[in-house]
CHARMM-style PDB file with segment names, atoms N, HN, CA, C and O in Angstrom:
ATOM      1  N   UNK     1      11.286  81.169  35.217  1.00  0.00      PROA
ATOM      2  CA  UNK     1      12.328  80.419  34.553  1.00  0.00      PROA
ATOM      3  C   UNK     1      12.154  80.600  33.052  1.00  0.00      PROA
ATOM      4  O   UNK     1      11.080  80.724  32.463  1.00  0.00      PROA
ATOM      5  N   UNK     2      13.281  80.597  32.565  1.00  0.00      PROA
ATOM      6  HN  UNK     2      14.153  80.496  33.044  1.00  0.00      PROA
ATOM      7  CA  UNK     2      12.995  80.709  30.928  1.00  0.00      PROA
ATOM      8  C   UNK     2      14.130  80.025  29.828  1.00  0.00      PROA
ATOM      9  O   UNK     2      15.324  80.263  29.644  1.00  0.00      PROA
ATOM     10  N   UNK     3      13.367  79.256  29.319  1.00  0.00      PROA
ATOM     11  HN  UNK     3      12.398  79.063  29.469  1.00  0.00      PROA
ATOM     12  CA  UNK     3      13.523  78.149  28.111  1.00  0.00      PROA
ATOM     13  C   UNK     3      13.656  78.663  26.753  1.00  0.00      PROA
ATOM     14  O   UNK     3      13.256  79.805  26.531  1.00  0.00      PROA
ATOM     15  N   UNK     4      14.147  77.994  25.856  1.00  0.00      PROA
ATOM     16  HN  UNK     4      14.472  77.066  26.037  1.00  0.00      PROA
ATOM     17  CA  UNK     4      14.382  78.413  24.988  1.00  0.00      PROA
ATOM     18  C   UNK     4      13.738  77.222  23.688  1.00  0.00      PROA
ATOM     19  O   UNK     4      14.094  76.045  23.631  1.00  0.00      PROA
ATOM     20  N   UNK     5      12.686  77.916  22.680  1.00  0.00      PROA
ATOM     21  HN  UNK     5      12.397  78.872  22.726  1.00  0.00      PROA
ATOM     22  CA  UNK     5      12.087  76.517  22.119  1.00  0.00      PROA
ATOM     23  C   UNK     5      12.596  76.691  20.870  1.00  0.00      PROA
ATOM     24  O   UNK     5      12.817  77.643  20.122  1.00  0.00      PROA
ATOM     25  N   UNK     6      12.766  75.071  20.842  1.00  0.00      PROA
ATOM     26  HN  UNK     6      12.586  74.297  21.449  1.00  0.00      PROA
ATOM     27  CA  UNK     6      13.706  74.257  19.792  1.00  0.00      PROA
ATOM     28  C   UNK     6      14.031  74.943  18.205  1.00  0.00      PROA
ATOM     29  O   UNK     6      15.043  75.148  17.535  1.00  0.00      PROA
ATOM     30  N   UNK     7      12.484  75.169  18.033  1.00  0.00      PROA
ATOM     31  HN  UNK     7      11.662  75.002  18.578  1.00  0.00      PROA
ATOM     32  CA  UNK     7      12.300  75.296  16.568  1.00  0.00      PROA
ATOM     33  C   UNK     7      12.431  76.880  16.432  1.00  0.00      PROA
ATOM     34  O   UNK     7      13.184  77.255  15.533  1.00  0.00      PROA
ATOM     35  N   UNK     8      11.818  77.839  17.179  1.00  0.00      PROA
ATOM     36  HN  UNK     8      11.206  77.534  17.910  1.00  0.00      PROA
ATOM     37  CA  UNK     8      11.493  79.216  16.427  1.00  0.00      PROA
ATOM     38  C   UNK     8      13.357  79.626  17.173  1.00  0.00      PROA
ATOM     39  O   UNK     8      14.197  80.023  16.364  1.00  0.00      PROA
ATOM     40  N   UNK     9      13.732  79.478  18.566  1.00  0.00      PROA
ATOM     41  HN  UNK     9      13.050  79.156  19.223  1.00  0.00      PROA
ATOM     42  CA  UNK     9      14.492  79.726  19.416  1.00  0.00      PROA
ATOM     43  C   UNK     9      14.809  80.858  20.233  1.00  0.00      PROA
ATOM     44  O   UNK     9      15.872  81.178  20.765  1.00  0.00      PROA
ATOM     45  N   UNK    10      13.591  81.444  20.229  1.00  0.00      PROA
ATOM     46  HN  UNK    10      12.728  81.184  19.797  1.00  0.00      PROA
ATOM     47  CA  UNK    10      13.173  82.499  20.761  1.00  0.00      PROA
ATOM     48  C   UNK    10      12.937  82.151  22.685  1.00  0.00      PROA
ATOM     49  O   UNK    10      12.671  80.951  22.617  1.00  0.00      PROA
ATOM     50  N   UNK    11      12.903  82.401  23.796  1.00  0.00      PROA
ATOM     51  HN  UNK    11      13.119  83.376  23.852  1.00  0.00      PROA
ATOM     52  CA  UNK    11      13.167  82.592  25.151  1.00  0.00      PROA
ATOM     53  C   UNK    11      11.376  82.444  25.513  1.00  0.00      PROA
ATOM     54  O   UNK    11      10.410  83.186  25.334  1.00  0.00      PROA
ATOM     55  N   UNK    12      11.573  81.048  26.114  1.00  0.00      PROA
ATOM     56  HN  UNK    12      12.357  80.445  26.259  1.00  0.00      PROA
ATOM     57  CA  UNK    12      10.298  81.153  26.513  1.00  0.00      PROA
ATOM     58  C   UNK    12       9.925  81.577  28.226  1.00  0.00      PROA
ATOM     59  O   UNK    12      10.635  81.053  29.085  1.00  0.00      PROA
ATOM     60  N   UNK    13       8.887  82.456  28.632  1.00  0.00      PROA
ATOM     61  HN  UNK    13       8.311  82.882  27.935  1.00  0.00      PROA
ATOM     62  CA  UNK    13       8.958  82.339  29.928  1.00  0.00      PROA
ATOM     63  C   UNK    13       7.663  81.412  30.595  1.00  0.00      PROA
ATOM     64  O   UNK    13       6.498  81.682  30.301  1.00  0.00      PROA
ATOM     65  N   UNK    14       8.126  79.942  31.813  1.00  0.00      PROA
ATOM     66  HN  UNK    14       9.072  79.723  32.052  1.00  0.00      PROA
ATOM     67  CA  UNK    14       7.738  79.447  32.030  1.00  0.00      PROA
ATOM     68  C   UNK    14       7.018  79.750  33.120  1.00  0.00      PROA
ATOM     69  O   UNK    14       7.669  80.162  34.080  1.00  0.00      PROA
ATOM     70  N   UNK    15       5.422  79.630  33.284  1.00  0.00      PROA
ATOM     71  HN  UNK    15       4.893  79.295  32.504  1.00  0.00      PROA
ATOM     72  CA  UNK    15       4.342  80.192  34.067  1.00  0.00      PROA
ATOM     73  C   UNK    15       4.351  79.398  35.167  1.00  0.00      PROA
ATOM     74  O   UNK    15       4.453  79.995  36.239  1.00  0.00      PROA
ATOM     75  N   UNK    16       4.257  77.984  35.202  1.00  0.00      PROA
ATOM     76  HN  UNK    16       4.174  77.499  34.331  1.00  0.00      PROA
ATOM     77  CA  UNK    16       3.638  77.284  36.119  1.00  0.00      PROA
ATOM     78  C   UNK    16       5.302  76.068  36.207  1.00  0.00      PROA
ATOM     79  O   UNK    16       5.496  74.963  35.699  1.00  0.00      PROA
ATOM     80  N   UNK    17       6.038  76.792  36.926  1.00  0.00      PROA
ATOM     81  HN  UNK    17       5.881  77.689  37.339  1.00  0.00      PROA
ATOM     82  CA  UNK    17       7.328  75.779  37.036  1.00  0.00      PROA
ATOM     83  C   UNK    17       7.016  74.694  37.551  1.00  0.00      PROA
ATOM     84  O   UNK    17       7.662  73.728  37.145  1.00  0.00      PROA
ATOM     85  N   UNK    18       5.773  74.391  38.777  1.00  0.00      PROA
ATOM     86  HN  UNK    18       5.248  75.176  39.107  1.00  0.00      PROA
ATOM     87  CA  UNK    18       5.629  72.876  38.823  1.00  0.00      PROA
ATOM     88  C   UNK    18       4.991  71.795  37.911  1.00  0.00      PROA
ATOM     89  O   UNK    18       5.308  70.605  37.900  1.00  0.00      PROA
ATOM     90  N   UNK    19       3.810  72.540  36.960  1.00  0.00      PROA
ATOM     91  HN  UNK    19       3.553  73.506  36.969  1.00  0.00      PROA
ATOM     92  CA  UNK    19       4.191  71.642  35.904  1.00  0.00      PROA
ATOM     93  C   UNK    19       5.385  71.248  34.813  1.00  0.00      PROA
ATOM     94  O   UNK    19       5.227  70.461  33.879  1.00  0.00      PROA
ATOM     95  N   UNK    20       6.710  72.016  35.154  1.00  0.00      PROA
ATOM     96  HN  UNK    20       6.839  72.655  35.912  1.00  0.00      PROA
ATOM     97  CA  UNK    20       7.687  71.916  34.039  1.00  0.00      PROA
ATOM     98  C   UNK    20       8.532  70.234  34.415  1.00  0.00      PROA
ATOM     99  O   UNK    20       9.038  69.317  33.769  1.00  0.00      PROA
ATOM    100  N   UNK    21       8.214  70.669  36.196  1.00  0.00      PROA
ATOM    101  HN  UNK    21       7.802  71.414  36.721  1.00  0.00      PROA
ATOM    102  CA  UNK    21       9.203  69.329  37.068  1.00  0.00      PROA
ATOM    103  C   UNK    21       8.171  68.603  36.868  1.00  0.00      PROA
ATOM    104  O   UNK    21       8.738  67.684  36.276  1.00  0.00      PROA
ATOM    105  N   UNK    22       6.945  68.257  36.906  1.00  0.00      PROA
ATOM    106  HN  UNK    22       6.485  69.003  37.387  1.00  0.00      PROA
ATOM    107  CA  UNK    22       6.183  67.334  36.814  1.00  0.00      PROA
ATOM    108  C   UNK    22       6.208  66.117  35.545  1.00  0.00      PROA
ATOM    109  O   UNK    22       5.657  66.335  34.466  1.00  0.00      PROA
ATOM    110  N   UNK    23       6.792  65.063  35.792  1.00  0.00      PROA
ATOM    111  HN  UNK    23       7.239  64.886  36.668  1.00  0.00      PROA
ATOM    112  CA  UNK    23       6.903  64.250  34.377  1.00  0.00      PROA
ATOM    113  C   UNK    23       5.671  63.797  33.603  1.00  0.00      PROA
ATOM    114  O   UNK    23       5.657  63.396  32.439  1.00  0.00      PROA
ATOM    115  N   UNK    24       4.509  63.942  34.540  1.00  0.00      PROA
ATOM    116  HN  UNK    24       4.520  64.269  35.485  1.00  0.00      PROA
ATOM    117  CA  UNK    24       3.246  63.156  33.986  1.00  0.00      PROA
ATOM    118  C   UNK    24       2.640  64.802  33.462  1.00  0.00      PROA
ATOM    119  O   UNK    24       1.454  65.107  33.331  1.00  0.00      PROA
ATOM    120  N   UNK    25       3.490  65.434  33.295  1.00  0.00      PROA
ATOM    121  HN  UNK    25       4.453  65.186  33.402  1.00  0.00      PROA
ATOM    122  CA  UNK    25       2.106  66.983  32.589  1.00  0.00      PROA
ATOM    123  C   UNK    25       3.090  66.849  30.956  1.00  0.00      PROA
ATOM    124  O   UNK    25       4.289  67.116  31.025  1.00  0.00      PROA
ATOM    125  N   UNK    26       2.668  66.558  29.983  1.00  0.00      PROA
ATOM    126  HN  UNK    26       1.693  66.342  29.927  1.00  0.00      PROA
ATOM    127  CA  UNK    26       3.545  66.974  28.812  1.00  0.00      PROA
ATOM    128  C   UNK    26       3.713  68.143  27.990  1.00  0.00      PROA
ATOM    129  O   UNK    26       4.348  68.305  26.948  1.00  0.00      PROA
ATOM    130  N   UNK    27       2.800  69.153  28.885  1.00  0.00      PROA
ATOM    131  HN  UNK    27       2.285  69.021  29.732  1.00  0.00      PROA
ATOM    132  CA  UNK    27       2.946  70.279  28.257  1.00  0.00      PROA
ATOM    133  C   UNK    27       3.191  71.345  29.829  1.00  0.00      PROA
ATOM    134  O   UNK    27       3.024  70.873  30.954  1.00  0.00      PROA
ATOM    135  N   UNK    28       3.494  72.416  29.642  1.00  0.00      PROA
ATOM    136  HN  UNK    28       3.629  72.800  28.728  1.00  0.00      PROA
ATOM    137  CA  UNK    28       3.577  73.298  30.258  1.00  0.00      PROA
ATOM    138  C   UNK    28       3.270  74.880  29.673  1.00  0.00      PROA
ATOM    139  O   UNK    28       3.512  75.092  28.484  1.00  0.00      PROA
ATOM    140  N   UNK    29       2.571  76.321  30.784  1.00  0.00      PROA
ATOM    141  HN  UNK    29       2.375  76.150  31.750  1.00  0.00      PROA
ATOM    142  CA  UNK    29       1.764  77.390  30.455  1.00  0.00      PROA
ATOM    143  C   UNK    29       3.099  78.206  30.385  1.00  0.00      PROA
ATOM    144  O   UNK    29       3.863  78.038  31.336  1.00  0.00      PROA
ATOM    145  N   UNK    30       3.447  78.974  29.499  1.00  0.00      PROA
ATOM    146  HN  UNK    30       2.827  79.111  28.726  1.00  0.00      PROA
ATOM    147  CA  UNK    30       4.737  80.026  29.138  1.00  0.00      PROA
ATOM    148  C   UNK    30       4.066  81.126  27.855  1.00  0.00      PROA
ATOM    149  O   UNK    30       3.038  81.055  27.181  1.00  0.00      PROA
ATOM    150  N   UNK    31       5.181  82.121  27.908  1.00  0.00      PROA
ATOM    151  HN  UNK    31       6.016  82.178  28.455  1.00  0.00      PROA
ATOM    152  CA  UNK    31       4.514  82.666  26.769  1.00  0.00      PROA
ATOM    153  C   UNK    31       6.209  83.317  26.432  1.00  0.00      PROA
ATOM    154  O   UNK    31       7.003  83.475  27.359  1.00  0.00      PROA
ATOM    155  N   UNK    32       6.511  83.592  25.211  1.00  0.00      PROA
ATOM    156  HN  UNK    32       5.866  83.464  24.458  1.00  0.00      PROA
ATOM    157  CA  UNK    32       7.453  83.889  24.469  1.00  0.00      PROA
ATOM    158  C   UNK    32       7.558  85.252  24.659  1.00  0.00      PROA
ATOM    159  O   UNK    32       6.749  86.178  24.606  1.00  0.00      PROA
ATOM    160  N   UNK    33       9.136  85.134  24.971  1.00  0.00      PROA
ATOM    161  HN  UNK    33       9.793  84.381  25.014  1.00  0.00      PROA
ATOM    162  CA  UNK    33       9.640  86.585  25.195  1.00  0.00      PROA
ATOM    163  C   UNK    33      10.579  87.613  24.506  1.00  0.00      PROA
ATOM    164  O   UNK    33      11.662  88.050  24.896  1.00  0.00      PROA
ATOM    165  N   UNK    34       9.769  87.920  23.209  1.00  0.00      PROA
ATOM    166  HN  UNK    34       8.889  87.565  22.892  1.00  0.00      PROA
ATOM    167  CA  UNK    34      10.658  88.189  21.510  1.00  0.00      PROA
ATOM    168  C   UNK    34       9.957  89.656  20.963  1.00  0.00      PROA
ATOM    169  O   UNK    34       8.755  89.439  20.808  1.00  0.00      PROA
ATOM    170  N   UNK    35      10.236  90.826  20.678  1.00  0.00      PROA
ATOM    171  HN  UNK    35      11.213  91.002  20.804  1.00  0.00      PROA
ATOM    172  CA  UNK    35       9.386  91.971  20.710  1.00  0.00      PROA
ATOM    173  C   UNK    35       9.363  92.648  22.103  1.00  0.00      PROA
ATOM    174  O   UNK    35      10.008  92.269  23.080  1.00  0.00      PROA
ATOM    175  N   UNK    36       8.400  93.861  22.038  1.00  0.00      PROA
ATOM    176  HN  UNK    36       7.875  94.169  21.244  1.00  0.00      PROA
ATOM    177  CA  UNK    36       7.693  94.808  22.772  1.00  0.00      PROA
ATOM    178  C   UNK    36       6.879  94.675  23.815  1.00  0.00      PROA
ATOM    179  O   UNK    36       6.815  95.204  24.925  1.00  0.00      PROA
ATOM    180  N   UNK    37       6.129  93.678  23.113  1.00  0.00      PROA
ATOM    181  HN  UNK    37       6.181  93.249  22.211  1.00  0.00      PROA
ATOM    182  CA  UNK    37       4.463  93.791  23.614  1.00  0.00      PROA
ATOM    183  C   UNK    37       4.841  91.817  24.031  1.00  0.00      PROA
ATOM    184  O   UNK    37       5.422  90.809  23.631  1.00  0.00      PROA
ATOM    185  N   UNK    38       3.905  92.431  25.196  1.00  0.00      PROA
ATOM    186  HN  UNK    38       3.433  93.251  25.521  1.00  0.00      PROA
ATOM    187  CA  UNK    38       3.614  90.804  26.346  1.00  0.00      PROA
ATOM    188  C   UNK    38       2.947  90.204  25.795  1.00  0.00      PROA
ATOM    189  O   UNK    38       1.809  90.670  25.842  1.00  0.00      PROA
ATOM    190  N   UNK    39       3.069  88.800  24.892  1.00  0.00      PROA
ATOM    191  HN  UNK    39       3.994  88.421  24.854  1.00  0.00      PROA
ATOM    192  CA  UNK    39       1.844  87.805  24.553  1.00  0.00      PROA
ATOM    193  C   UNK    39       1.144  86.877  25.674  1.00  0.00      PROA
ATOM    194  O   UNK    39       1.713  86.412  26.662  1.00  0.00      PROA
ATOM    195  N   UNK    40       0.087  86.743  25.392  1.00  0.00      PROA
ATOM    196  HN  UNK    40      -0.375  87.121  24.589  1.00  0.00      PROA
ATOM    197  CA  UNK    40      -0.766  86.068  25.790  1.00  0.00      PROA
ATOM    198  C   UNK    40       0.154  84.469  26.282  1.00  0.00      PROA
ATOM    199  O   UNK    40       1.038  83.873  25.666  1.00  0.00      PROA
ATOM    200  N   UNK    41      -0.413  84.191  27.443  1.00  0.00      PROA
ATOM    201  HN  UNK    41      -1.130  84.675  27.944  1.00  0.00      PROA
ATOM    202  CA  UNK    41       0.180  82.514  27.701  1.00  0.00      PROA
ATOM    203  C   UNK    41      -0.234  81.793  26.725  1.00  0.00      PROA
ATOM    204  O   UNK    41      -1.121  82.232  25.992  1.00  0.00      PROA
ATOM    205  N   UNK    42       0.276  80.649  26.537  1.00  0.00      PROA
ATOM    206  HN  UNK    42       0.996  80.292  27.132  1.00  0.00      PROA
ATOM    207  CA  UNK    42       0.265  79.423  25.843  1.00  0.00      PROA
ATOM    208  C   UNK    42       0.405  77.975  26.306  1.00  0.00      PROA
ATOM    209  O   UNK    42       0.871  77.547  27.362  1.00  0.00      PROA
ATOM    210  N   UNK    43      -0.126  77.304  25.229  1.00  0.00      PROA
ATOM    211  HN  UNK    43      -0.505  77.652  24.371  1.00  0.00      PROA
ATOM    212  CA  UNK    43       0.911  75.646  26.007  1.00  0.00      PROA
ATOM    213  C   UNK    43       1.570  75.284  25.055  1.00  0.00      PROA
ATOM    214  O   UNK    43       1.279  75.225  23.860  1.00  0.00      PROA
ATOM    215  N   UNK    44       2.771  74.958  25.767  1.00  0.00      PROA
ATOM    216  HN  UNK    44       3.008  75.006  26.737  1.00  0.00      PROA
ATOM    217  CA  UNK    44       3.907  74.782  25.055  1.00  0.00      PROA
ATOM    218  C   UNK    44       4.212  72.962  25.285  1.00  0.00      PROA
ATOM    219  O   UNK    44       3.992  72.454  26.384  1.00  0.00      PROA
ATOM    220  N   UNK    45       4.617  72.314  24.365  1.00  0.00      PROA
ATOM    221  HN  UNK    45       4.795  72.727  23.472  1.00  0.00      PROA
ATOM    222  CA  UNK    45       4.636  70.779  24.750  1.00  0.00      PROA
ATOM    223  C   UNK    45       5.917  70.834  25.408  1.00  0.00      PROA
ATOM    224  O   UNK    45       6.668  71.730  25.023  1.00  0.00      PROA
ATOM    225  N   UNK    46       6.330  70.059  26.329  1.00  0.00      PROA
ATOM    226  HN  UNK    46       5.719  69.331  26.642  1.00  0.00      PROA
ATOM    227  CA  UNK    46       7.820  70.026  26.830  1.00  0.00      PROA
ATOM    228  C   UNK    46       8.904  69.377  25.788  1.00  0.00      PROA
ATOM    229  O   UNK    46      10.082  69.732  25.749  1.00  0.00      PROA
ATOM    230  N   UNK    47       8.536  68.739  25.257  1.00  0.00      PROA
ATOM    231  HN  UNK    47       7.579  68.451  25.289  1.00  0.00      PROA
ATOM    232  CA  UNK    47      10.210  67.933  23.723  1.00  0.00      PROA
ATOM    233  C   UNK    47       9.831  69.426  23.058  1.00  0.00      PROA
ATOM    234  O   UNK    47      10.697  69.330  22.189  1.00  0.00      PROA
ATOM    235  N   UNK    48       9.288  70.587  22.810  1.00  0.00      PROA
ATOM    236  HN  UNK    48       8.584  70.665  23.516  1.00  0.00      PROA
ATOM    237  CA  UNK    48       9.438  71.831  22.035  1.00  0.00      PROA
ATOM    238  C   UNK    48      10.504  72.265  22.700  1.00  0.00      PROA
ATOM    239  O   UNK    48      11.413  72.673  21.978  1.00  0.00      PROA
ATOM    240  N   UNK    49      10.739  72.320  24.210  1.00  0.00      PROA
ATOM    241  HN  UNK    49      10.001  71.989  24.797  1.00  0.00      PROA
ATOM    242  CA  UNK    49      11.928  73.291  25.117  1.00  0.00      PROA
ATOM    243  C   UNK    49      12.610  72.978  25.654  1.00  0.00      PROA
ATOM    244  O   UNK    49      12.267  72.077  26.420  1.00  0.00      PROA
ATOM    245  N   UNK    50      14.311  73.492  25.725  1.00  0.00      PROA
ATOM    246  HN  UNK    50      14.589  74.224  25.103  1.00  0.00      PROA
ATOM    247  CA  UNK    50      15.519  73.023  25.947  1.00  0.00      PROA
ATOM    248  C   UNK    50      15.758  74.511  26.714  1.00  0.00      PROA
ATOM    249  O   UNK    50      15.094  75.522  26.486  1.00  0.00      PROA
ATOM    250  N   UNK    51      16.674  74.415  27.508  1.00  0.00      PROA
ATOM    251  HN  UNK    51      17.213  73.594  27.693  1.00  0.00      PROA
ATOM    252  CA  UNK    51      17.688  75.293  28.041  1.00  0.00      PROA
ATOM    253  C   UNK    51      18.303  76.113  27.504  1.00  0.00      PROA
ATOM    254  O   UNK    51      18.895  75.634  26.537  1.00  0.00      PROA
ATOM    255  N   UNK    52      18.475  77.149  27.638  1.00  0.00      PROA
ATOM    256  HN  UNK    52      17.994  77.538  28.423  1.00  0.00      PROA
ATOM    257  CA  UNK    52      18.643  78.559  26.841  1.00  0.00      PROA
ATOM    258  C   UNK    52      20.138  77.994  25.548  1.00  0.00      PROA
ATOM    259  O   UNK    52      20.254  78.257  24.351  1.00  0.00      PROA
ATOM    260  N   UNK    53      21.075  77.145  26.505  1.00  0.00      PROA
ATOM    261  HN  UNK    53      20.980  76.931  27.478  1.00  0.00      PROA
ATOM    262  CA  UNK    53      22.216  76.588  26.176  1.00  0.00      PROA
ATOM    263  C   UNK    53      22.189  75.487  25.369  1.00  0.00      PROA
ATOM    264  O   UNK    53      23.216  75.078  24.827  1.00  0.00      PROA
ATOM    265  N   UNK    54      20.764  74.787  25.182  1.00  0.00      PROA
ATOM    266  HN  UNK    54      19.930  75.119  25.622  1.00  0.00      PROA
ATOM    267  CA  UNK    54      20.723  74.190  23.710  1.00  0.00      PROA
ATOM    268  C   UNK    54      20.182  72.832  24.887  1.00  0.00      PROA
ATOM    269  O   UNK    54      19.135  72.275  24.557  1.00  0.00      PROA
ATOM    270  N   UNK    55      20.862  72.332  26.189  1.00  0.00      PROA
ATOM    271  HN  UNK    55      21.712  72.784  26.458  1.00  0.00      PROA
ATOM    272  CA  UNK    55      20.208  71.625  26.690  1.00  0.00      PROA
ATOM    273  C   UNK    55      19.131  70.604  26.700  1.00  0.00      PROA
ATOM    274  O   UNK    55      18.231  70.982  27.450  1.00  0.00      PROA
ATOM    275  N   UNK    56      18.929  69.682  26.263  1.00  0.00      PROA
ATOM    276  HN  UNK    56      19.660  69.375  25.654  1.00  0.00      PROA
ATOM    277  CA  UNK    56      17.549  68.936  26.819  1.00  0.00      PROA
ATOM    278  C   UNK    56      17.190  69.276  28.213  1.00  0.00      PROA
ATOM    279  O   UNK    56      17.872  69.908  29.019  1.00  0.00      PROA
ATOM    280  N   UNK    57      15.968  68.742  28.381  1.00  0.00      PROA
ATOM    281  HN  UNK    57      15.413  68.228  27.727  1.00  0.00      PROA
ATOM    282  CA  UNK    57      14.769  68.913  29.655  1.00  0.00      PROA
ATOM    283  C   UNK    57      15.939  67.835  30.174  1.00  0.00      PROA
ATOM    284  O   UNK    57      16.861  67.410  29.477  1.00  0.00      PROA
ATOM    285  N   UNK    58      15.677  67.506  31.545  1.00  0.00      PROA
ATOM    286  HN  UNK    58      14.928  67.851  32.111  1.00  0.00      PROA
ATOM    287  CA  UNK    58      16.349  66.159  32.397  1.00  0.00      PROA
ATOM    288  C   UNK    58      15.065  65.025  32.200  1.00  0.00      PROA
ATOM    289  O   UNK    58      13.869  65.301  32.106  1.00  0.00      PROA
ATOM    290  N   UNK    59      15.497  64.101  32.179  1.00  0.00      PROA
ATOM    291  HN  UNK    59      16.468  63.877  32.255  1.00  0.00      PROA
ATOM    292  CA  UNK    59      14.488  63.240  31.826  1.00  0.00      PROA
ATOM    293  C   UNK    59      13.372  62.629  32.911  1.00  0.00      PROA
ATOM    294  O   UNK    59      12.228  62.216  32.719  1.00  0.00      PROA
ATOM    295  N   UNK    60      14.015  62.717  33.891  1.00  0.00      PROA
ATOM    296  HN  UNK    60      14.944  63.052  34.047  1.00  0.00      PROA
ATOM    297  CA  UNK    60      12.635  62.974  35.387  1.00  0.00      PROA
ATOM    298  C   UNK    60      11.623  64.316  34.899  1.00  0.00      PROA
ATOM    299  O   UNK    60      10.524  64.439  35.442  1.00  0.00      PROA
ATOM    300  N   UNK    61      11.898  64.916  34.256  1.00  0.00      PROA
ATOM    301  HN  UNK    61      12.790  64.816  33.815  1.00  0.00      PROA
ATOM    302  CA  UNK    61      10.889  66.228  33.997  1.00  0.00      PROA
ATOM    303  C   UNK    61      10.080  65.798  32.758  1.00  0.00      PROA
ATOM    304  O   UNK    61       9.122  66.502  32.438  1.00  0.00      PROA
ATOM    305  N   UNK    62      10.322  64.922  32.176  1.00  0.00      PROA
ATOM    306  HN  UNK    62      11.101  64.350  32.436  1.00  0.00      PROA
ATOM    307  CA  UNK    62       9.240  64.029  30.716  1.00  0.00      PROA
ATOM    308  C   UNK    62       9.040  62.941  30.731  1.00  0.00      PROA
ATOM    309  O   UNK    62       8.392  62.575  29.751  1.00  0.00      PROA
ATOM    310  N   UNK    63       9.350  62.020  31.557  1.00  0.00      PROA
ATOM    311  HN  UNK    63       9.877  62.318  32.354  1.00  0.00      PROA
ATOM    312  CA  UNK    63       9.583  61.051  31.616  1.00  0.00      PROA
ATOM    313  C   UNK    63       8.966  59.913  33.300  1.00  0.00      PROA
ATOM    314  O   UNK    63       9.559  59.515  34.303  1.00  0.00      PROA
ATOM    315  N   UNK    64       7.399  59.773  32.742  1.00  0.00      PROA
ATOM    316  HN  UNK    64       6.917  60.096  31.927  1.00  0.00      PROA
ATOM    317  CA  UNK    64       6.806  59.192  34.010  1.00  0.00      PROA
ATOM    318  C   UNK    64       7.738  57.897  34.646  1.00  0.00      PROA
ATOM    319  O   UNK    64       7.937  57.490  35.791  1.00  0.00      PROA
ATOM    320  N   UNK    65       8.112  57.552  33.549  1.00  0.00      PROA
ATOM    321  HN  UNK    65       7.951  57.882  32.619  1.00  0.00      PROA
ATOM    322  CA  UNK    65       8.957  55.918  33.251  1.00  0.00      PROA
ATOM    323  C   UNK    65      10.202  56.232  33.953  1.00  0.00      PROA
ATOM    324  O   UNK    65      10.944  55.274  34.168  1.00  0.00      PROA
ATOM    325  N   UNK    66      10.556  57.334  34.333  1.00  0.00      PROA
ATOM    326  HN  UNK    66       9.953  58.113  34.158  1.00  0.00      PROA
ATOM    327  CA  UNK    66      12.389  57.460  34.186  1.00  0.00      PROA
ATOM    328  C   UNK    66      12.899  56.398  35.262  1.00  0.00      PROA
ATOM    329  O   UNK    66      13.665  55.575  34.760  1.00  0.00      PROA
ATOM    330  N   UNK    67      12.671  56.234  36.532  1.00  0.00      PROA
ATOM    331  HN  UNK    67      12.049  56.903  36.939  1.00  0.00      PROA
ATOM    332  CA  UNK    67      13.406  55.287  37.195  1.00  0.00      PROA
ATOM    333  C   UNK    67      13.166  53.670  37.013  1.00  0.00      PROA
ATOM    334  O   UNK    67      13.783  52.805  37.634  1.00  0.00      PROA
ATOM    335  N   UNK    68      12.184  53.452  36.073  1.00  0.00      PROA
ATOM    336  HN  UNK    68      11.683  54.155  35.568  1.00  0.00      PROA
ATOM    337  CA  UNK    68      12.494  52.289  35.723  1.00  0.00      PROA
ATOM    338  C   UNK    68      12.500  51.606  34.331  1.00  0.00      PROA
ATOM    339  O   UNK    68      12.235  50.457  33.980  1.00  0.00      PROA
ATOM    340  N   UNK    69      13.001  53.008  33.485  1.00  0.00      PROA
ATOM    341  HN  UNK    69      13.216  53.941  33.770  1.00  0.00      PROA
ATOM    342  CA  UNK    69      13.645  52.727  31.981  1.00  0.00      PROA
ATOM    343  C   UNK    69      15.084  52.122  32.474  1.00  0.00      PROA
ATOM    344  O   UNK    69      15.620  52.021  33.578  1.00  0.00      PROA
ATOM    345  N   UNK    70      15.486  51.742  31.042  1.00  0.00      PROA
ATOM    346  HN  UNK    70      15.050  51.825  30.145  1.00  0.00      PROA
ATOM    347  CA  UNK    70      16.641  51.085  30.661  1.00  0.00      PROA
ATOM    348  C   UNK    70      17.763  51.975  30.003  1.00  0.00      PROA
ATOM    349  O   UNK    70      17.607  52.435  28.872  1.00  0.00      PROA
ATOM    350  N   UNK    71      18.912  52.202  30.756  1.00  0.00      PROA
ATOM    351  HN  UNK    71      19.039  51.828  31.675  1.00  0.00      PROA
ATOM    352  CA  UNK    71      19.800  53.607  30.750  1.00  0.00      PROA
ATOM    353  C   UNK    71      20.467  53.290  28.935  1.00  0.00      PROA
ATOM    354  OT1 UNK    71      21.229  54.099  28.407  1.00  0.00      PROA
TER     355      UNK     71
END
């Protein structure tokens, strides 16, 4: 799967998609897909990455709290 982060906006590719659905992990393993050459994985915090389309995350995916926050 691949994200797109906020600030540089370069295409991130996401390593470990069940930590992306997981709300209690706040980071997730990806590595940026910009140039030639394959970089090394990383951790990327999840509020860094949105949907290629500018998107936020869904908030079950950051959010341990989500079903019993206040809409």
């Amino acid at each position: 799967m691949f994200l797109k982060h906020k600030k540089i906006g370069d295409m991130v590719e996401i390593l470990n998609v069940d930590a992306l659905f997981d709300p209690c992990k706040s980071s997730v393993s990806g590595r940026f897909h910009a140039g030639e050459e394959m970089p090394e994985p990383e951790l990327f915090d999840k509020n860094e990455l949105v949907f290629p389309s500018d998107e936020k995350l869904p908030r079950c995916w950051t959010d341990p709290h989500y079903r019993s926050a206040t809409r």
